[in-house]
N, C-alpha and C positions, 0 to 999 in steps of 0.2 A: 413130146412128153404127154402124156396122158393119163388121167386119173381119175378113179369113181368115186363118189359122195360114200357110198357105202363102203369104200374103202377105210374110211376113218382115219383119214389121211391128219397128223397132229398139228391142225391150224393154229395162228399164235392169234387169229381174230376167233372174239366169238360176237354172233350180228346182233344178236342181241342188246348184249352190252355193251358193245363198242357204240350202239347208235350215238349214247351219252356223248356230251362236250368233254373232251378232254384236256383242262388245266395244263399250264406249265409245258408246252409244246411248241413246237413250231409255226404250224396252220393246225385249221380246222376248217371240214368246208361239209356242206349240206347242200345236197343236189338234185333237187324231181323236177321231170319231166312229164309231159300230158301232151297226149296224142288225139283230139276230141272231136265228134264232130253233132250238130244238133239234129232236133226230128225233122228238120226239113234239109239236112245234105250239107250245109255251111263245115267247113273244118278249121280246125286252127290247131295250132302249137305252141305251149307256155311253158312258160321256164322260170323258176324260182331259185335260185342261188344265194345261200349266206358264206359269204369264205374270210376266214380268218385270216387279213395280211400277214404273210408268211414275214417272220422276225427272232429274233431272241427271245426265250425265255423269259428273262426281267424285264423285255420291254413292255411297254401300256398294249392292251390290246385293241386292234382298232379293224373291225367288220364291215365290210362291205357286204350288200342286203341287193341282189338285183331283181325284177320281176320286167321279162319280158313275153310280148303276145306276137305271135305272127297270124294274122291273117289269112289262112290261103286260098281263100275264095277270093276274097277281092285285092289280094296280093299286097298287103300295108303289113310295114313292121315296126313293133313298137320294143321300145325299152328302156329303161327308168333305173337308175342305180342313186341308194344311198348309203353313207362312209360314215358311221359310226365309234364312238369312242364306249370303254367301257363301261361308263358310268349311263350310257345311253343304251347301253342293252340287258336283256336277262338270261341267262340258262339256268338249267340244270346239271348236274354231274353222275345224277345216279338212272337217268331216263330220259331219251332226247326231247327236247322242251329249248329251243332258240326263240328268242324275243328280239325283233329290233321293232323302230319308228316305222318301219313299212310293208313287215312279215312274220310271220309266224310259221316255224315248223314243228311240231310233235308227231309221237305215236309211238309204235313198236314195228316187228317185222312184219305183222300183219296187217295193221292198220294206222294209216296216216294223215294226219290233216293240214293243209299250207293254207293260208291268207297271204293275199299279198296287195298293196294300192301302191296307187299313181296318181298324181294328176289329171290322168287321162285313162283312171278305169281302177276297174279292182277283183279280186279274185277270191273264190271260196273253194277248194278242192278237196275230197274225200277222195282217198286209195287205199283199195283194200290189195294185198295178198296173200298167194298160197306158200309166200315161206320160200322160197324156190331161192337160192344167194350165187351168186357168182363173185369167186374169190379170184379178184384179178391176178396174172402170172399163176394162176393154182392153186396157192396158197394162202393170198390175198397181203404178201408185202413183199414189196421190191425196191431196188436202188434209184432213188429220182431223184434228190434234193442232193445228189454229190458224196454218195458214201452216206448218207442220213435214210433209217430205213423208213421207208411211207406204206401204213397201210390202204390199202381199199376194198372196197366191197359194192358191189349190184345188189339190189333185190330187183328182180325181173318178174315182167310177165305180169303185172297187175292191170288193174280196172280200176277206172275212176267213173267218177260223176261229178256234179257241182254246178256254180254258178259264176259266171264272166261279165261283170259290167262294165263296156266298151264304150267311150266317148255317151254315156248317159243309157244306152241299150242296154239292160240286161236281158244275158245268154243262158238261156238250160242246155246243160253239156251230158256228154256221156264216151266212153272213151278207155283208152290202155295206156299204161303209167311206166315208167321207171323211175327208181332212187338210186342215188350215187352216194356211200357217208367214206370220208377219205380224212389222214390227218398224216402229218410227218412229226417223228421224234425229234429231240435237241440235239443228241447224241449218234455219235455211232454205234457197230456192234462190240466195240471196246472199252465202250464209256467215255469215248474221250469226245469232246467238249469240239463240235464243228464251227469254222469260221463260217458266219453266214453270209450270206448269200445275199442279197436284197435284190426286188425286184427291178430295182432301178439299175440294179449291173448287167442283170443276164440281158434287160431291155436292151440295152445299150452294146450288147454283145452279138455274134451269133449263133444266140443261144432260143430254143423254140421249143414248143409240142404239138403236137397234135391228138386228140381224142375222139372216140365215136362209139355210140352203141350202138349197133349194124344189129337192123329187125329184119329179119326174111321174113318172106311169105308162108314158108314152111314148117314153121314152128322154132326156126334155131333162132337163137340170138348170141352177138359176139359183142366183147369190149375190148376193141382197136386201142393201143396206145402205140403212137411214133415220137420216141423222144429225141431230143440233139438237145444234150446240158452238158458243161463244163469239160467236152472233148470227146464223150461216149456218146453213139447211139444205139437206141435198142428199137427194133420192131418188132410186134409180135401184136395176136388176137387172143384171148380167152374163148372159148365157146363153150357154150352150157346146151347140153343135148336134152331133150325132151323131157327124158327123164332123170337128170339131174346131172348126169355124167359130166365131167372137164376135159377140156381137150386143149393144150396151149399150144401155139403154132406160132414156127417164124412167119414174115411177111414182107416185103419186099420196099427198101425204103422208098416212103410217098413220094418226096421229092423226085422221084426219077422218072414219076409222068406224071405228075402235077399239071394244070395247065389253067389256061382263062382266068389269069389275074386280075384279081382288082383294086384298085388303089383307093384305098376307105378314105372319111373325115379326118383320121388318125394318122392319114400316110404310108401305113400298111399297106405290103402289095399280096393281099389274100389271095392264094389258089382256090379256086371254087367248083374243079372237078377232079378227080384223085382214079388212079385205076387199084382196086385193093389187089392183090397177088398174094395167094393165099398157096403155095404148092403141094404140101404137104395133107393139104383139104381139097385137091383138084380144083377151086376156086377162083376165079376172077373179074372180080364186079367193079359194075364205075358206080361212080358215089358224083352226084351233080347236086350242088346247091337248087332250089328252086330258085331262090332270091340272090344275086349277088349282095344285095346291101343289109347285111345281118352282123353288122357290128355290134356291141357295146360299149362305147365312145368314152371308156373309162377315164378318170383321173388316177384310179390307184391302181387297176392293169388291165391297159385295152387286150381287146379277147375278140374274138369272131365266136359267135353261138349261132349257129348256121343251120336251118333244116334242108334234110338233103333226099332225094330218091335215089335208090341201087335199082340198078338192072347189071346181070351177070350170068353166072353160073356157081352152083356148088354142089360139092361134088359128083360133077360132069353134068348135073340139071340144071335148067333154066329157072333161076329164081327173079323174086322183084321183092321191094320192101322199101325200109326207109330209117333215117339214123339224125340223128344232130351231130354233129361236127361243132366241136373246141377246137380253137388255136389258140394259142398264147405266145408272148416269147416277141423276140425280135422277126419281125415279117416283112423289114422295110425293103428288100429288096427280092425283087421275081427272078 
């Protein structure tokens, strides 16, 4: 399938406005990335995540707020999550604007700003961009949550700056950004009223995902989703072409060369190299964790947030690049 921006293809997301928190839903999640590195060569990778435990409607709402730093000079990985209740956070609904105890995200499509602390460190990030959206599957909603339609959206391609203060050091940064804003409906496309799902079942099942924004060296960027939920799975990439273009492709499920497991704090037996298989794009890259140990040791859902390097091909060229890798889901077994 393939589709141009100038097409005026009739999206049901507008990024705009969808940034806002959206009430009376199932999740809501907030997602930048920062790819950084300072004026003397140092890099790192930060990750600021607020995601709305996925639930019923009339239940209480209760936020998870994570802020994680990788080091990749000196190879140390940090990450810090706190579990918030309603009455301990703030948003907006007409402008995104998230408040918890240990981060902040606002802005618009162009410009955005995250705070995020630790214990052991704290973050100020400015990201600007040129607008550029990548509407995951094409259209930017598809079937995740069991028959519940979920949207998502990319803003890619941005530039960051800011400031990183690490075990007391503070860092001037400079860098290239991505944001992820994602939510699931109550309902299905009938209105009828879905049994949920709670995280503690699919945990408990074998039920997974995986995610990746795959950054070439050549200007493309892709959003990888491999789902396995409630008996379906779906592979596929999004790819947003230079100049705006979509191009959605099957991909070949990961599991089937996954390799170099590793058994995290959590029990998880995380794969930590993946071959993507891209056919349709003549493509095929390996995705290698740097770190095998890039857990997030969660209470309310362990997760692997992984930075990873690609070496491959696409479309029959040699590329290189680099991506974060999600997993969620049940992983206890390799």
């Amino acid at each position: 399938m393939k589709t141009k921006s100038k097409l005026r293809i009739p999206h049901l997301i507008d990024a705009e406005r969808d940034l806002a928190w959206k009430p009376g839903l199932m999740a809501n999640s907030f997602f930048a990335i920062a790819d950084v590195e300072t004026q003397d060569g140092r890099k790192f990778n930060m990750l600021v995540h607020q995601l709305q435990s996925p639930a019923p409607a009339d239940d209480p709402v209760q936020l998870g707020s994570i802020f994680n730093v990788f080091d990749i000079t000196n190879g140390t990985y940090k990450s810090s999550e706190g579990v918030y209740t309603e009455d301990e956070i703030r948003y907006e609904t007409d402008r995104m604007y998230v408040e918890t105890p240990n981060s902040i995200i606002s802005g618009d499509v162009h410009t955005m700003h995250v705070s995020a602390n630790s214990d052991w460190g704290s973050l100020d990030l400015n990201m600007q961009f040129p607008g550029q959206v990548m509407y995951n599957a094409g259209t930017g909603v598809f079937d995740f949550f069991g028959n519940v339609p979920t949207g998502q959206y990319s803003i890619v391609n941005g530039l960051c700056s800011g400031t990183l203060t690490l075990e007391g050091e503070e860092i001037k940064f400079f860098g290239t950004t991505w944001f992820d804003r994602q939510w699931s409906w109550i309902k299905d496309l009938d209105g009828n009223k879905e049994t949920m799902v709670k995280k503690e079942e699919f945990q408990g099942q074998d039920m997974h995902w995986t995610w990746m924004n795959l950054t070439l060296d050549n200007g493309h960027v892709m959003g990888l989703w491999d789902i396995h939920l409630y008996g379906n799975h779906s592979s596929f990439v999004t790819l947003v072409e230079p100049d705006g273009s979509h191009v959605v492709a099957n991909i070949k499920p990961l599991a089937e060369l996954a390799s170099e497991y590793w058994i995290s704090p959590k029990k998880q037996h995380y794969p930590t190299n993946w071959i993507v298989d891209i056919p349709e794009l003549d493509a095929k890259l390996t995705v290698k964790a740097i770190k095998k140990e890039q857990e997030v040791a969660s209470n309310m859902l362990p997760r692997y947030e992984g930075l990873a390097n690609i070496t491959g091909t696409f479309r029959g060229k040699p590329v290189t690049g680099h991506n974060l890798v999600e997993m969620v889901g049940n992983w206890s077994k390799g």
